[in-house]
VEXDREN-2710 file (C-alpha; in Angstrom, 1 decimal):
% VEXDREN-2710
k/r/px/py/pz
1/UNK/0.0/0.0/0.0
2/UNK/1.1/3.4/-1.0
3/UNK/1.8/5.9/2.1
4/UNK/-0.6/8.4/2.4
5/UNK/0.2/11.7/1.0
6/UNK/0.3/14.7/3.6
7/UNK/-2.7/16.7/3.4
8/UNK/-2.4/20.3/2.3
9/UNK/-4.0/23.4/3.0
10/UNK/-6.9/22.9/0.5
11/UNK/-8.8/20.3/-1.7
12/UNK/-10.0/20.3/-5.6
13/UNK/-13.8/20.1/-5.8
14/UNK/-17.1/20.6/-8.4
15/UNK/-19.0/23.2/-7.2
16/UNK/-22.7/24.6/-9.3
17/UNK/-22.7/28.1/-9.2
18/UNK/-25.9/29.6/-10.1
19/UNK/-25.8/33.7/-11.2
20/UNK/-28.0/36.0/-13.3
21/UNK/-27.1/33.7/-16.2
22/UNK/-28.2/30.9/-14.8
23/UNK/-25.9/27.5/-13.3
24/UNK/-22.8/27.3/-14.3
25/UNK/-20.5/23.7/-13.4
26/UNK/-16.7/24.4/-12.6
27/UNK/-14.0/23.4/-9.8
28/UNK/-13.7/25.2/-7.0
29/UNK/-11.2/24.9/-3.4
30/UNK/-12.0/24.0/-0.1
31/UNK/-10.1/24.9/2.9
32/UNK/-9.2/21.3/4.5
33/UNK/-10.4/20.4/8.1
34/UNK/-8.5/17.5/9.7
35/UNK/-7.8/16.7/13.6
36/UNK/-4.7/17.5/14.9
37/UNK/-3.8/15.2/18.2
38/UNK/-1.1/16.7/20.3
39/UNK/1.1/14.3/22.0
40/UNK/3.9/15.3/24.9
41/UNK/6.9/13.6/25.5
42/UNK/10.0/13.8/28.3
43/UNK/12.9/11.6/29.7
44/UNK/11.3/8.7/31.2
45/UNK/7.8/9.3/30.3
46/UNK/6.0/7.9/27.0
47/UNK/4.1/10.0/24.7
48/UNK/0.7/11.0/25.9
49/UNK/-2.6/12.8/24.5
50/UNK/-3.3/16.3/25.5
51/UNK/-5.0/17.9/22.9
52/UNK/-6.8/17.5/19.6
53/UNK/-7.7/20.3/17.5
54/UNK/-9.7/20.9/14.4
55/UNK/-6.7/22.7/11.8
56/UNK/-5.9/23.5/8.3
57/UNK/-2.9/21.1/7.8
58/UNK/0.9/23.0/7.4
59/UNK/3.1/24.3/10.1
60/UNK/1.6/22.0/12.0
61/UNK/4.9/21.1/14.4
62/UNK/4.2/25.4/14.7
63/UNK/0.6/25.0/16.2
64/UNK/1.8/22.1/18.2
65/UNK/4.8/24.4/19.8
66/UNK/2.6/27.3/20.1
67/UNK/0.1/25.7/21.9
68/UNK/1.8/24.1/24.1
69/UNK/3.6/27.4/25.0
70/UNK/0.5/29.5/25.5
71/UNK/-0.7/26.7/28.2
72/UNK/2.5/26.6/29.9
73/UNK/3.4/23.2/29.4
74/UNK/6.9/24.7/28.2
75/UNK/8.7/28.1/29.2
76/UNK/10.5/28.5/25.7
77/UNK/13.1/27.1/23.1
78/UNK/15.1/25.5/26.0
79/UNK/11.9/22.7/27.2
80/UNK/12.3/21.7/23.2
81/UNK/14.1/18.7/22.4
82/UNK/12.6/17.8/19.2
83/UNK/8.9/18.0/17.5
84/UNK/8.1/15.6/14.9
85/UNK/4.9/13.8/13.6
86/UNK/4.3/10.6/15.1
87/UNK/5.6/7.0/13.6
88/UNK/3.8/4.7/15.9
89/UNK/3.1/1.4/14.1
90/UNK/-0.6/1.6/15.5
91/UNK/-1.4/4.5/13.4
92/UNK/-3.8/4.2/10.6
93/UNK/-3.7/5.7/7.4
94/UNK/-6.2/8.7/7.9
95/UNK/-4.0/9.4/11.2
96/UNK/-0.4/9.9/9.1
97/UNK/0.8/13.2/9.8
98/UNK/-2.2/14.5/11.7
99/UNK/-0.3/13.3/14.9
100/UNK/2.4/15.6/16.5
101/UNK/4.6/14.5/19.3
102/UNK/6.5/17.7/20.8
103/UNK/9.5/16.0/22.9
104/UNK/10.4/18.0/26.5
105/UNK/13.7/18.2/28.0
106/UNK/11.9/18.1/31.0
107/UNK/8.5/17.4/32.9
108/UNK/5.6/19.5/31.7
109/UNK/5.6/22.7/33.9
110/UNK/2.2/22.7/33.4
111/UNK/-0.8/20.4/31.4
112/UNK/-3.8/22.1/29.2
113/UNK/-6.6/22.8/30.6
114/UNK/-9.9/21.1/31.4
115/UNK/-11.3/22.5/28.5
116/UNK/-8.9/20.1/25.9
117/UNK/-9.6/16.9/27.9
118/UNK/-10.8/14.5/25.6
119/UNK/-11.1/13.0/22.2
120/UNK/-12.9/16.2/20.2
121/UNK/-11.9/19.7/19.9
122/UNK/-12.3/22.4/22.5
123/UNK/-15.6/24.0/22.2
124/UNK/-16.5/27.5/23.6
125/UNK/-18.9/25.7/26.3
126/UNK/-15.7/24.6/28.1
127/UNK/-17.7/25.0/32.2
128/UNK/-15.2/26.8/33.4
129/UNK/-15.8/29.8/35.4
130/UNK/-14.7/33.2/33.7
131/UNK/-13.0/34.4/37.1
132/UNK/-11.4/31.3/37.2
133/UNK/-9.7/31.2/33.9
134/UNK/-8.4/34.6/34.0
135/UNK/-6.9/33.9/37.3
136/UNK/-5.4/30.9/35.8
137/UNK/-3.7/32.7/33.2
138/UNK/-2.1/35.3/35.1
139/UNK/-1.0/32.8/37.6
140/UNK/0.7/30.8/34.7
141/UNK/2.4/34.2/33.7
142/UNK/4.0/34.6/37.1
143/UNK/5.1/30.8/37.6
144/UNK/7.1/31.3/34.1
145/UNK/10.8/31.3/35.1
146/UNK/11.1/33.9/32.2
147/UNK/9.2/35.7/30.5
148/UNK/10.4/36.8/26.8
149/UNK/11.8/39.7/25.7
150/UNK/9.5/43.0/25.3
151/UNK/6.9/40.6/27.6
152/UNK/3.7/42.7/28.2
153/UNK/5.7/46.1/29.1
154/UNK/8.6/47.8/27.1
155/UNK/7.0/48.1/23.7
156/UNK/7.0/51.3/21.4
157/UNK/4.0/52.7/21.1
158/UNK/1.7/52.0/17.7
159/UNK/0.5/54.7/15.7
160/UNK/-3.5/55.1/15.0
161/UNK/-2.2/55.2/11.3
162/UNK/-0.5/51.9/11.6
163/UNK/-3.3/50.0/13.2
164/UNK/-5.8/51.0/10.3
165/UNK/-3.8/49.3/7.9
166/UNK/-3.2/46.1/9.3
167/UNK/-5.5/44.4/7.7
168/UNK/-4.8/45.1/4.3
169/UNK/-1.5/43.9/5.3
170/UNK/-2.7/40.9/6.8
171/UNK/-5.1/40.3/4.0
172/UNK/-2.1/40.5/1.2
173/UNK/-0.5/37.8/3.1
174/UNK/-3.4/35.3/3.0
175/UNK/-2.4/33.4/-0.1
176/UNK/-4.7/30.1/0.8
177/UNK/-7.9/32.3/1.5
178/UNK/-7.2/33.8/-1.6
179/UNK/-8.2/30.5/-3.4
180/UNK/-10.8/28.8/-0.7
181/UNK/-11.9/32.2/1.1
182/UNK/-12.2/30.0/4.3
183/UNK/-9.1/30.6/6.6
184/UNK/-8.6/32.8/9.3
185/UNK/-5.1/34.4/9.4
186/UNK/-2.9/35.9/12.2
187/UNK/0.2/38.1/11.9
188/UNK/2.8/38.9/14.7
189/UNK/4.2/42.5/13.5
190/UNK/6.5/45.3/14.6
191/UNK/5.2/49.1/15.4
192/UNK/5.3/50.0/11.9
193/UNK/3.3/47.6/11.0
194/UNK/5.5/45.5/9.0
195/UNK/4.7/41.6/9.4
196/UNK/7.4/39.1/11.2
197/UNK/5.2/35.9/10.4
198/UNK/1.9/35.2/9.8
199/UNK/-0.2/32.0/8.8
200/UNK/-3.7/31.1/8.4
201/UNK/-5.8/28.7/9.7
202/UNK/-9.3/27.8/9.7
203/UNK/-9.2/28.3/13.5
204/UNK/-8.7/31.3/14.7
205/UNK/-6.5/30.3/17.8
206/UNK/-4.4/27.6/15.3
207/UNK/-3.5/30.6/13.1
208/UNK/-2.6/32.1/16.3
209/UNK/-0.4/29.7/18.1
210/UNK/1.4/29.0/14.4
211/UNK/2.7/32.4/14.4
212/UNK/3.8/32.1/18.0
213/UNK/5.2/28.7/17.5
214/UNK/7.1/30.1/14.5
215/UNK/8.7/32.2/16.6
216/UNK/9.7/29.7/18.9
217/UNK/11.2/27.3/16.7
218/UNK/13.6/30.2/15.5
219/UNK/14.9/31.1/18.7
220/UNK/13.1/34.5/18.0
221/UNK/11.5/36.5/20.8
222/UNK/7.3/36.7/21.0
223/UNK/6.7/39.3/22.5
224/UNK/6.5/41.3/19.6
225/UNK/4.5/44.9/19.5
226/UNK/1.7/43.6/17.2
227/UNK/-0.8/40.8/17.1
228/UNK/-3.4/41.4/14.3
229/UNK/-6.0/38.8/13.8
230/UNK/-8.8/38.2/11.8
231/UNK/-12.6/37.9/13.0
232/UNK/-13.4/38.3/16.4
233/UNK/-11.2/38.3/19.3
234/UNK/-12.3/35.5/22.1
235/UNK/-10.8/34.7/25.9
236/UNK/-8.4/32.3/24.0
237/UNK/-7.1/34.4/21.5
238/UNK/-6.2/37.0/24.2
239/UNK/-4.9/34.3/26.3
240/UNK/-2.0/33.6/23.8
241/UNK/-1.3/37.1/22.7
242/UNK/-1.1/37.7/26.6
243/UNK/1.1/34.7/27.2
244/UNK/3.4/35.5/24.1
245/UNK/3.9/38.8/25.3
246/UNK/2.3/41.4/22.8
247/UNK/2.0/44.8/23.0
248/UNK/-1.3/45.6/21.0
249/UNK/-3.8/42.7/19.8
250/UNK/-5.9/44.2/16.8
251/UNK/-9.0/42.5/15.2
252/UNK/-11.3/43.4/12.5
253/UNK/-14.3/42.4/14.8
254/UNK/-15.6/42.2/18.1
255/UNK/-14.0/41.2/21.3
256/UNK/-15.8/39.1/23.6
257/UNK/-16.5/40.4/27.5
258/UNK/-14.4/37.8/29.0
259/UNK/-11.8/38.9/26.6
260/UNK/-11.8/42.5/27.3
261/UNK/-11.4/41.1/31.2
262/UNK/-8.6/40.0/30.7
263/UNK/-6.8/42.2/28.5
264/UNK/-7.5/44.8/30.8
265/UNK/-6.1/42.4/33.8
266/UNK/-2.7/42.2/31.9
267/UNK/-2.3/45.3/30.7
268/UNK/-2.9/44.4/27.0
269/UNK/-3.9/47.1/24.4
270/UNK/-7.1/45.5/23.0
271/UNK/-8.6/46.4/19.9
272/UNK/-11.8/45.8/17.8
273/UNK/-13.6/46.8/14.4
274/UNK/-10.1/48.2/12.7
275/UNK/-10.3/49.3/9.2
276/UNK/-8.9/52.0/7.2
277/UNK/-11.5/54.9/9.0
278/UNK/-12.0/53.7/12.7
279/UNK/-11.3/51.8/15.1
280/UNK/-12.4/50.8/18.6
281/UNK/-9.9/50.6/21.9
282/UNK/-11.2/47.8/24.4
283/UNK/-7.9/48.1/26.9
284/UNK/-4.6/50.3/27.5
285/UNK/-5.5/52.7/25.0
286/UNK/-1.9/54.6/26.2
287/UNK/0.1/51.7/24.0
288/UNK/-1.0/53.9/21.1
289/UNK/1.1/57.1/23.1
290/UNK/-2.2/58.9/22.2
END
């Protein structure tokens, strides 16, 4: 049997399009959707479950890293020994390269939460209390033995200007949406607005912990000045931008309450509904040295 080729962002298929001159039959392109099981690693311990996601497939050993980071399970580059997809002879065919096994040089400082127990991906009904999980993420920011460079204080400021055209920028670097028009994207920038990575996803927090993973795996600092996202801007997606350290988180929709709770907790600049005439400032408008 042939191995199974590794899935790519998007999939060939016959669509009927029907317009003012009636149907018309042609291909089209999907975004793919496949599960992405996370498996941890370390000296003396076998590999073990803690996640499973819903992804678009590539940089996939990025989301795994990200991830991981953003829910302490490791402090940086130095808790990485090696990230590679899984070769267990158990696997089955549909499970080939949809299994990442991220291998610690030490115990897990931490494990996921709750909310990624279990076979399925996280949903936004995870049970726990709002309090609660904001409490738990600023706790996991002070047990971190470092925190990177630029963490949460020590950014320049962002001009207005530059926030209004992010996502133009982010949109020019969307390259699968521009053929499937169903990924999110997310783009870790400096204060002029210039992108240092970005990837897309159709998850918004995948696209997210790419980006921060990315950074990671290069030995480069994440606490960057600029997060801009597409969609809306949930607890989770502040969550990482909090835990990797950004200045400014910038969305072109809506932040949630829970969100805006935390942002204004950590001292994040938080902000919603940006396009090229107005924006809106949720949190530490003063990152904006306006």
């Amino acid at each position: 049997m042939s191995p199974r080729r590794r899935p790519g962002p998007s999939v060939r298929t016959r669509v009927r399009e029907f317009g003012t001159s009636g149907p018309v039959d042609r291909e089209d392109r999907l975004a793919t959707e496949e599960p992405l099981e996370v498996r941890c690693a370390w000296p003396s311990a076998p590999a073990r479950r803690v996640a499973v996601t819903m992804r678009t497939p590539g940089h996939d050993f990025e989301l795994a890293t990200g991830f991981l980071y953003a829910e302490g399970v490791l402090g940086g580059p130095e808790d990485l020994h090696r990230v590679a997809y899984c070769t267990d002879v158990t696997l089955t065919r549909e499970q080939e390269f949809n299994v990442v096994t991220v291998d610690l040089t030490r115990p897990p400082r931490s494990m996921p939460a709750e909310r990624y127990a279990g076979a399925s991906a996280a949903t936004s009904a995870c049970g726990v209390c709002g309090t609660e999980s904001i409490d738990d993420v600023l706790a996991l920011l002070d047990a971190r033995p470092s925190r990177p460079p630029g963490h949460a204080t020590g950014h320049p400021p962002v001009d207005p200007a530059v926030i209004r055209t992010l996502p133009d920028r982010l949109r020019e670097a969307q390259s699968v949406f521009d053929s499937t028009g169903g990924l999110h994207a997310a783009g870790l920038m400096d204060a002029t607005g210039v992108p240092l990575v970005v990837r897309e996803d159709i998850g918004r927090h995948n696209a997210v912990d790419k980006v921060v993973g990315a950074r990671l795996l290069a030995g480069e600092p994440t606490g960057v000045p600029v997060l801009a996202v597409s969609g809306r801007i949930g607890f989770e997606i502040v969550q990482k931008a909090v835990t990797a350290g950004v200045g400014v988180l910038a969305a072109v929709g809506a932040p949630s309450s829970l969100a805006v709770d935390l942002a204004r907790r950590a001292g994040l600049c938080t902000i919603g509904f940006v396009g090229p005439e107005r924006f809106v400032t949720y949190s530490a408008p003063e990152r904006l040295g306006v």
